[in-house]
N, C-alpha and C positions, 0 to 999 in steps of 0.2 A: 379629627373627622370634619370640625369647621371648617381649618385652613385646606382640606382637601375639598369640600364641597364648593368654597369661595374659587381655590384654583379653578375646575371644571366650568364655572360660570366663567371665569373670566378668558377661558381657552374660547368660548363661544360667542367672545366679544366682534370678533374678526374670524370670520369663519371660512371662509376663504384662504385667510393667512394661514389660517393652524391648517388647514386641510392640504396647503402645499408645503407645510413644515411636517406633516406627516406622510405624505408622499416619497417626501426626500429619505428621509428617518425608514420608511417601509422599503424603499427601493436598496437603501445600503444594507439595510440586514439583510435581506434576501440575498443583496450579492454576494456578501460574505462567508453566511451560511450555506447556499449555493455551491459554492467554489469551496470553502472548505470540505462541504462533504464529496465533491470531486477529488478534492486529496486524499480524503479518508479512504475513500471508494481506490485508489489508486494506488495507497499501502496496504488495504487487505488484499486487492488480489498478486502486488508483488510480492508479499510474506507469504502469502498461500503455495504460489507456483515456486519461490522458492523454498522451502519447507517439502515441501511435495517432489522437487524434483534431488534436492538431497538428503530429505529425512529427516525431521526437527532435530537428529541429536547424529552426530558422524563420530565413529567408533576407528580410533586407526593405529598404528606404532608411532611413538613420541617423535620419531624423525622424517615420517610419510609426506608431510609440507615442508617441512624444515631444510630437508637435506635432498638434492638429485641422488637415484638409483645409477648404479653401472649396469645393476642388471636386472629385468624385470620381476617384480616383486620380491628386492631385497629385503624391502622394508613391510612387505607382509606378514600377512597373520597367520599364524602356522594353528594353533589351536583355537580356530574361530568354531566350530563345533559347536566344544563345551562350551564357549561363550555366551553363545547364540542360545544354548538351549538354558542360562544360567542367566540372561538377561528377560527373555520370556519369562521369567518364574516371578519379575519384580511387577509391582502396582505399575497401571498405570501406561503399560508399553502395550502397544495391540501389534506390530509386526516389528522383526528384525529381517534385512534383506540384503544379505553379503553381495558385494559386486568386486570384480576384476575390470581394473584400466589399462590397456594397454594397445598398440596401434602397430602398424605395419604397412605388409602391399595386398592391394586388393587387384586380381585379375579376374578378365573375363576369357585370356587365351589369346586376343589379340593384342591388349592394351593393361595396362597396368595403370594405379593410384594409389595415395599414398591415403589409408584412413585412418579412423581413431574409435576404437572399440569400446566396449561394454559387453561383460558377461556377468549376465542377471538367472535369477530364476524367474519363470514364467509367471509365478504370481506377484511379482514386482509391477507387471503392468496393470493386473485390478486394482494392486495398494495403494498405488498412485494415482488413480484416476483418469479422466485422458488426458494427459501431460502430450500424449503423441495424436495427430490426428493422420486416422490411416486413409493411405491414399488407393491402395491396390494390394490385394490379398487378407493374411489371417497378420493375427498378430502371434509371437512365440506362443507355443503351447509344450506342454509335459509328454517330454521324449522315452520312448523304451533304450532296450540296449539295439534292437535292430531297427530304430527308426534313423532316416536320414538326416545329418546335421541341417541346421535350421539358420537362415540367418536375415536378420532385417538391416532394411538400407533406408537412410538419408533420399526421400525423391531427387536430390539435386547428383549426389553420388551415383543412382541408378540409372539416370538421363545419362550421365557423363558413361558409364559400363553398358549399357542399352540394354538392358534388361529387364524382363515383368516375371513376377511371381513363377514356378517353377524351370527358372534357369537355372542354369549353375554358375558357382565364381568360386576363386582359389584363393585362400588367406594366404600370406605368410608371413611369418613373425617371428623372433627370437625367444628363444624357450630359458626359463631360469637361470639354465647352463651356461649359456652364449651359445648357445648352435641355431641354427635355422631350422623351421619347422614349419611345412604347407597343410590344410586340410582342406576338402574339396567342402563345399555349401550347396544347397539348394533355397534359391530365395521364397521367403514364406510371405513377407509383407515388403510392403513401400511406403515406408511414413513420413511424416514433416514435423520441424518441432517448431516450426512459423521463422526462424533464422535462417535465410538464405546459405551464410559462412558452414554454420554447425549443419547444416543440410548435408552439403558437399562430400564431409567424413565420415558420418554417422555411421557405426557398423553397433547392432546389438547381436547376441548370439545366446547359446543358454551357459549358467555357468560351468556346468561340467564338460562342453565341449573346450569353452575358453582354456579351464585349465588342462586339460588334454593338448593343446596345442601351445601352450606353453610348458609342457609337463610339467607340472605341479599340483598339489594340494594348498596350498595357499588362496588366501585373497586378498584384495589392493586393503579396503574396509568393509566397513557395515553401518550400514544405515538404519538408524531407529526412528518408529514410527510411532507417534504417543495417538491416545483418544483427542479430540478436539477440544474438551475443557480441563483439560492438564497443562498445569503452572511446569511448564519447560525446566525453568532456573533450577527448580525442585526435581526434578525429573533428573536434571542433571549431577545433582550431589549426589542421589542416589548411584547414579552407574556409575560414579566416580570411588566412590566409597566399596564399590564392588569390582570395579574390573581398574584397582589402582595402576597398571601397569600399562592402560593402554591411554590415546591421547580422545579427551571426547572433546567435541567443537559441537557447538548448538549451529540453527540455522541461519541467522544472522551477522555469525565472523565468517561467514561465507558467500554471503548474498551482497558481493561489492554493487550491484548494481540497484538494487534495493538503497541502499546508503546513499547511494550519487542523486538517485530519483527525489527521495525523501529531502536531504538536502537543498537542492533544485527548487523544487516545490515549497519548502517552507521559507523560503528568501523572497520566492513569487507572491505567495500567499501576503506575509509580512508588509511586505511593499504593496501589496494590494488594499490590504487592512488600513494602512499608513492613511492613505490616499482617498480612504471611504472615510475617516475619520476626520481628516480633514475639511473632506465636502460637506459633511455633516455641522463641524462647528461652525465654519462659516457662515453656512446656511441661518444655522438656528442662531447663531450672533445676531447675524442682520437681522431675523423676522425678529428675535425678541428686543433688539436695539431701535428698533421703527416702536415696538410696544410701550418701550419706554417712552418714547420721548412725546408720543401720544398721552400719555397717562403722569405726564409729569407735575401740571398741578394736580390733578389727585394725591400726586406723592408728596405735595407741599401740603395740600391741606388736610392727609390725615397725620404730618407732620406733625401740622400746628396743633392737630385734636391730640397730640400726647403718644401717637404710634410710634415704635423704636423701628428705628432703620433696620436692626435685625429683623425683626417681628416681619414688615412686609420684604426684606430679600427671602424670607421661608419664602412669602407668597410668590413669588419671582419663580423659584427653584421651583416649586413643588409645579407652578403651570408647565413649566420643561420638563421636568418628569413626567406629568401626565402627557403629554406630546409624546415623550420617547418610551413610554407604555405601548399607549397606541398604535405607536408606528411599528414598533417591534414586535409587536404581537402579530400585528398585519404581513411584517416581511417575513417572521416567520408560520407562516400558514402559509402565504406562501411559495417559501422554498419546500416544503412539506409536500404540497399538491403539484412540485416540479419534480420531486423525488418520485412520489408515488407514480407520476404518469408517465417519467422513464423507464418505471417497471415494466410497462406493460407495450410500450411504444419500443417500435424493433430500430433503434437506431443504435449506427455501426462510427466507430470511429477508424479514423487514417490508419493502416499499421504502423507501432513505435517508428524512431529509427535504427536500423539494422535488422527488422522483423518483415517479412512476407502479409503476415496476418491480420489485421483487426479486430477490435473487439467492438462488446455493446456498452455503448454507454451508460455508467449506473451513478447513482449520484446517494452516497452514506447520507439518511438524518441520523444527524445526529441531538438528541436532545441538549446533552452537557456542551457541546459545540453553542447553540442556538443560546443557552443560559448564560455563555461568557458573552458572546456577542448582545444581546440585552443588555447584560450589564455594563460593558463597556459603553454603547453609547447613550444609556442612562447617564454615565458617570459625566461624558461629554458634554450631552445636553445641559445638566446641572453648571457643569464650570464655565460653558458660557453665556445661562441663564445670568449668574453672579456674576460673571468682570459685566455684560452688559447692566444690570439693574445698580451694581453699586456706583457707574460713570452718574446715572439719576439721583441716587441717593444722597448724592454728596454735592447737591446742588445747595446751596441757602433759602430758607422756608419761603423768604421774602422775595427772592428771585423765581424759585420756582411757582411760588400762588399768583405773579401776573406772565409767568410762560404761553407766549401764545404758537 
């Protein structure tokens, strides 16, 4: 408690210094903390949308990735039924949601494209949330036997077909068998998934029409849907342990773009970190290397009075610590009050690349983020409190008691 009381006096010796050595120390954590929680903010909502747009857990036949089909849904699920209703029975899972993949020609009677389908059930688009944002009409809903087939478009595909919500267009696809097979649509919605590309092809349908015009009972897979604080990994043994025969893939051996982002980002981050840690030792080199060599007879004559060179490098260190106390505490509060005021402040960023859309910009605190960065340039400050206080130290008592 001395040596820390003596440090604080002696941070206040030069007060100006310390106040631009805590400036510097306040402005690197904030950036860091800052921008890391832009990353963090930038991994939750790519795990989200991906998770959301495949289902934390995908359910399929062992060769569905592995191997091309000759023919559509070779490699489907013939008894996803019972599956379905024997997956529901386990902890932990809130929806399972069978889809069919498969693609064709889309006409309007003049003009034909080529698209790439989805056949969902309707409550696929509650489960998911708005993954789709609709442009014009309804989104699928739950068909009788005499209701007209239903089918949603890609805005970029529906521009290309010219059509708005109750037109008609004509699928055609290859069914199981290898035959060809057309059914007529009535368009229900016009949505966007914010990718221009995926725009273009977009066809959803419901899934009992899909398989009607593929004649089949089959599906491509199924998609599991857990509660929000369920441990996946865990989630995973289970359905494995129970539906040994089928292949499950969690969300992230599927979210290549997720990987490349994160990636990216933690190379940026890294070299950003590199660069703030730098600035900072520098910095506090120099402010505490000017301290010394002001205070070098002092260091000669409490030399002479019997003080161990260890004893005052403590007193060295510990005024750098309290500097990078200080500052740290400062830069984080704040990036805390940058966090908090992007909450509430409507600001939109660029759309990725390859994406239509933009988002808002959110910024993660993170506490345990905010605690490594303290500590890290704590640790900094410290090491270059010591190589500067020990070049003083090691001067001779006699040299340094007539330093002018």
């Amino acid at each position: 408690m001395r040596r820390l009381k003596h440090a604080l006096l002696n941070v206040q010796r030069n007060r100006r210094r310390s106040i631009m050595s805590v400036l510097i120390i306040a402005i690197a954590v904030m950036a860091l903390v800052t921008s890391g929680g832009f990353g963090l903010f930038t991994y939750q909502s790519l795990a989200e949308a991906a998770a959301r747009d495949t289902g934390h857990l995908t359910l399929s036949s062992p060769e569905y990735f592995n191997q091309q089909e000759d023919t559509p849904l070779q490699y489907g699920l013939a008894n996803w039924q019972q599956q379905r209703q024997d997956l529901m029975a386990l902890n932990g899972i809130k929806a399972v949601q069978p889809r069919i993949e498969f693609s064709g020609l889309i006409s309007n009677g003049d003009k034909s494209a080529i698209f790439v389908g989805q056949g969902v059930l309707p409550s696929e688009f509650t489960q998911k949330g708005p993954f789709l944002d609709l442009k014009a009409g309804q989104l699928l809903t739950q068909q009788s036997d005499q209701d007209l087939p239903q089918i949603l478009l890609g805005d970029e595909l529906a521009r290309n077909m010219k059509v708005q919500p109750g037109d008609w267009l004509t699928l055609l696809s290859t069914t199981t068998e290898g035959a060809l097979n057309a059914f007529d649509f009535t368009v229900q919605g016009i949505v966007s998934t914010g990718v221009p590309e995926m725009d273009k092809r977009l066809v959803y349908i419901s899934l009992s029409d899909s398989q009607a015009l593929l004649a089949t009972d089959k599906v491509s897979l199924m998609s599991v849907f857990a509660f929000a604080n369920q441990d996946i990994s865990q989630l995973k043994q289970q359905v494995e342990q129970q539906q040994p025969s089928l292949l499950v893939t969690p969300w992230w051996e599927q979210a290549f773009f997720y990987e490349a982002v994160k990636g990216l980002y933690n190379r940026i981050f890294g070299v950003m970190g590199f660069i703030m840690a730098l600035v900072v030792f520098v910095s506090l080199f120099n402010t505490l290397s000017m301290s010394v060599t002001e205070r070098t007879r002092e260091i000669g004559t409490l030399s002479a009075l019997g003080t161990a060179n260890s004893e005052q490098l403590i007193g060295f260190v510990l005024e750098a610590v309290v500097l990078a106390l200080i500052g740290s505490l400062i830069g984080v509060l704040l990036s805390g009050s940058v966090s908090l005021t992007l909450l509430f402040a409507d600001i939109q960023m660029p759309p990725p690349p390859g994406r239509s859309v933009g988002y808002p910009l959110h910024i993660t605190f993170s506490f345990m983020l905010a605690a490594i960065v303290s500590l890290g340039v704590v640790c900094i400050c410290a090491l270059a409190s010591a190589i500067a206080a020990n070049k003083g130290l090691k001067k001779p008592i006699t040299e340094a008691l007539i330093y002018v």
